[in-house]
VOBA-1610 file (N, C-alpha, C; in pm, whole numbers, padded with zeros to 5 digits, always signed):
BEGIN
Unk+03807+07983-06770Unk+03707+08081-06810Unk+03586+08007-06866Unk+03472+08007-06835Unk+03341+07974-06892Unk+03281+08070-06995Unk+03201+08032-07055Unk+03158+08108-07227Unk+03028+08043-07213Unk+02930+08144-07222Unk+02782+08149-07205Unk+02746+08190-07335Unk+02663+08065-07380Unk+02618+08174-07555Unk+02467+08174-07502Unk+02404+08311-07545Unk+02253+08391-07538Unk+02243+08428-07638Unk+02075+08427-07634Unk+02029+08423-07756Unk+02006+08576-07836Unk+02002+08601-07950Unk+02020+08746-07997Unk+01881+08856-07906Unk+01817+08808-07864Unk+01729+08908-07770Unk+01740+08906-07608Unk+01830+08807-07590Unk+01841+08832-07440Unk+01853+08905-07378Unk+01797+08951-07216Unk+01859+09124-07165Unk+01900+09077-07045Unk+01906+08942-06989Unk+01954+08880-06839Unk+01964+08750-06904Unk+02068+08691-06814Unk+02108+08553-06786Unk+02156+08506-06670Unk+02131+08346-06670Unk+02174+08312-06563Unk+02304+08149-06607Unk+02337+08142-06506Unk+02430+08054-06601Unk+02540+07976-06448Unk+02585+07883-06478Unk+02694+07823-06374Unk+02838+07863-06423Unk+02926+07871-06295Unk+03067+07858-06323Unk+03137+07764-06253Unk+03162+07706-06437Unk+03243+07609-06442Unk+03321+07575-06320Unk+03478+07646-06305Unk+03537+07624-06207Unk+03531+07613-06061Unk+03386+07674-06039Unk+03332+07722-05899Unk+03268+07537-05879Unk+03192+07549-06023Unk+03126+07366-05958Unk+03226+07243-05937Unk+03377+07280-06010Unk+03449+07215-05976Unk+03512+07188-05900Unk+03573+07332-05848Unk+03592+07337-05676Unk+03481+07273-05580Unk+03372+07296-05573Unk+03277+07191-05467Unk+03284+07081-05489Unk+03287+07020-05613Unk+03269+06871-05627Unk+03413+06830-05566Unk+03548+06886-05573Unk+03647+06842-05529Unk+03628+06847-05374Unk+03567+06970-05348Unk+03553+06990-05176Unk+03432+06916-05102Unk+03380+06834-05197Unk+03281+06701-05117Unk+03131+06816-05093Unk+03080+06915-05169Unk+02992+07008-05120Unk+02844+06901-05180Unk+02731+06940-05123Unk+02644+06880-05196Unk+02596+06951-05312Unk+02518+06875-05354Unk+02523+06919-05507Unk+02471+07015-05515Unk+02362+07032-05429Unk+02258+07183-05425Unk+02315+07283-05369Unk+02411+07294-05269Unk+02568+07370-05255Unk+02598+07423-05349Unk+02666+07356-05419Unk+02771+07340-05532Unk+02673+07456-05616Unk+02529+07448-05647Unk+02489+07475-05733Unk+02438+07652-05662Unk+02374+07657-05599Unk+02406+07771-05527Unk+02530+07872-05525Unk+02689+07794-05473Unk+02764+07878-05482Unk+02806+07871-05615Unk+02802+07817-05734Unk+02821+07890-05882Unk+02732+07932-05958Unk+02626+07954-05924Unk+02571+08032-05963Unk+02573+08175-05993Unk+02542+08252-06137Unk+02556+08382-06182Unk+02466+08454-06226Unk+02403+08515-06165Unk+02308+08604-06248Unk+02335+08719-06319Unk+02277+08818-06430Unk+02251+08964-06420Unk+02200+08969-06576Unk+02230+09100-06591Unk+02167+09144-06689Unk+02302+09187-06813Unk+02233+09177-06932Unk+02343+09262-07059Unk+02234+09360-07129Unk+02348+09479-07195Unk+02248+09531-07288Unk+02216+09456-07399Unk+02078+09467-07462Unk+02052+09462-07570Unk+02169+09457-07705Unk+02238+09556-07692Unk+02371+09596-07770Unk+02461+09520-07820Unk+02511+09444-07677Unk+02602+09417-07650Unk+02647+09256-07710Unk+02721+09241-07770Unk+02763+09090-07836Unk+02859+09048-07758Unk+02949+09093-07675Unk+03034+08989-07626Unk+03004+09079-07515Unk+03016+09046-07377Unk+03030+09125-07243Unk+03096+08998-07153Unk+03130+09052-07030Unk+03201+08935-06937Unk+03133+08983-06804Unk+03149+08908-06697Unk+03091+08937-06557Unk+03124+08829-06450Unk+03186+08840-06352Unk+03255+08761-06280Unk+03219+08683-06152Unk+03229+08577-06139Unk+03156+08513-06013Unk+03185+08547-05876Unk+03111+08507-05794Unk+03119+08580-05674Unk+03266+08578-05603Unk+03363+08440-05664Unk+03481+08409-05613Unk+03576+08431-05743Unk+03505+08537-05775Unk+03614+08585-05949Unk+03670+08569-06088Unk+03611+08457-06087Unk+03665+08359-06230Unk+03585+08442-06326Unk+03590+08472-06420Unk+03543+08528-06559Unk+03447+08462-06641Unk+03338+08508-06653Unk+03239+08437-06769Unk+03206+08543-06826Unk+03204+08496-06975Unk+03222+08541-07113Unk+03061+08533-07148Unk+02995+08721-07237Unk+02895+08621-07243Unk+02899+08626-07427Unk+02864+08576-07495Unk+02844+08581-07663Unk+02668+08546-07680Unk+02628+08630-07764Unk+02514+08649-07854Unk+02593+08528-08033Unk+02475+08470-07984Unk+02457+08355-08101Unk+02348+08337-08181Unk+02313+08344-08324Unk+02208+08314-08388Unk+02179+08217-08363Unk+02050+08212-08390Unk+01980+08071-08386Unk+01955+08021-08502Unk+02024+07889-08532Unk+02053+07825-08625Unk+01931+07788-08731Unk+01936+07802-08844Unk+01835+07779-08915Unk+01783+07671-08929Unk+01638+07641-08931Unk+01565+07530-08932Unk+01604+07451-09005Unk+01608+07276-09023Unk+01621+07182-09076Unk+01525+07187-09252Unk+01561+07174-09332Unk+01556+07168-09475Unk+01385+07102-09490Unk+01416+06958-09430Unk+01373+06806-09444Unk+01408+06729-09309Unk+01299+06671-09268Unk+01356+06524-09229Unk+01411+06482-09220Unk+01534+06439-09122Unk+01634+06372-09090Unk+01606+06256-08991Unk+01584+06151-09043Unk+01551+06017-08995Unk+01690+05971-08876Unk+01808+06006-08917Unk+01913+06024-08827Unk+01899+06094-08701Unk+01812+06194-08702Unk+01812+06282-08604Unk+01777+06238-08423Unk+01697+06118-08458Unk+01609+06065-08327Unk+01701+05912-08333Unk+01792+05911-08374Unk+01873+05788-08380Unk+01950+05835-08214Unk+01947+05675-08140Unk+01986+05668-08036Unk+02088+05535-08029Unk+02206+05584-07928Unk+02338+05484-08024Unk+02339+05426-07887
//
């Protein structure tokens, strides 16, 4: 199952499924294939905090409404650290 988090005003999304890109990559598809057939579009209500909607070959994606996390305090010199 794939889990799509949108943002608290969203009214459409679009989004990949997981298992669908995994099946092509196993089945040698090209990538722009691959990306085509998992692909998901549509719409949610306004309302709605959790809804689901299923890919064209059936697998389940979940969608969740997520806040957007509150801004940083200060400066975090850590933040742009590259390991």
């Amino acid at each position: 199952m794939t889990t799509v988090w949108i943002s608290p005003s969203a009214t459409s999304f679009s989004c990949l499924c997981e298992p669908c890109l995994e099946a092509a990559r196993r089945s040698g598809l090209l990538f722009a294939d691959a990306l085509m057939r998992a692909s998901v579009r549509g719409s949610i209500p306004a309302t709605a905090d959790v809804s689901s909607r299923r890919c064209a070959a059936g697998h389940e994606i979940v969608l969740r409404r997520i806040e957007r996390p509150a801004s940083l305090p200060h400066h975090d010199d850590r933040q742009l650290a590259l390991s």
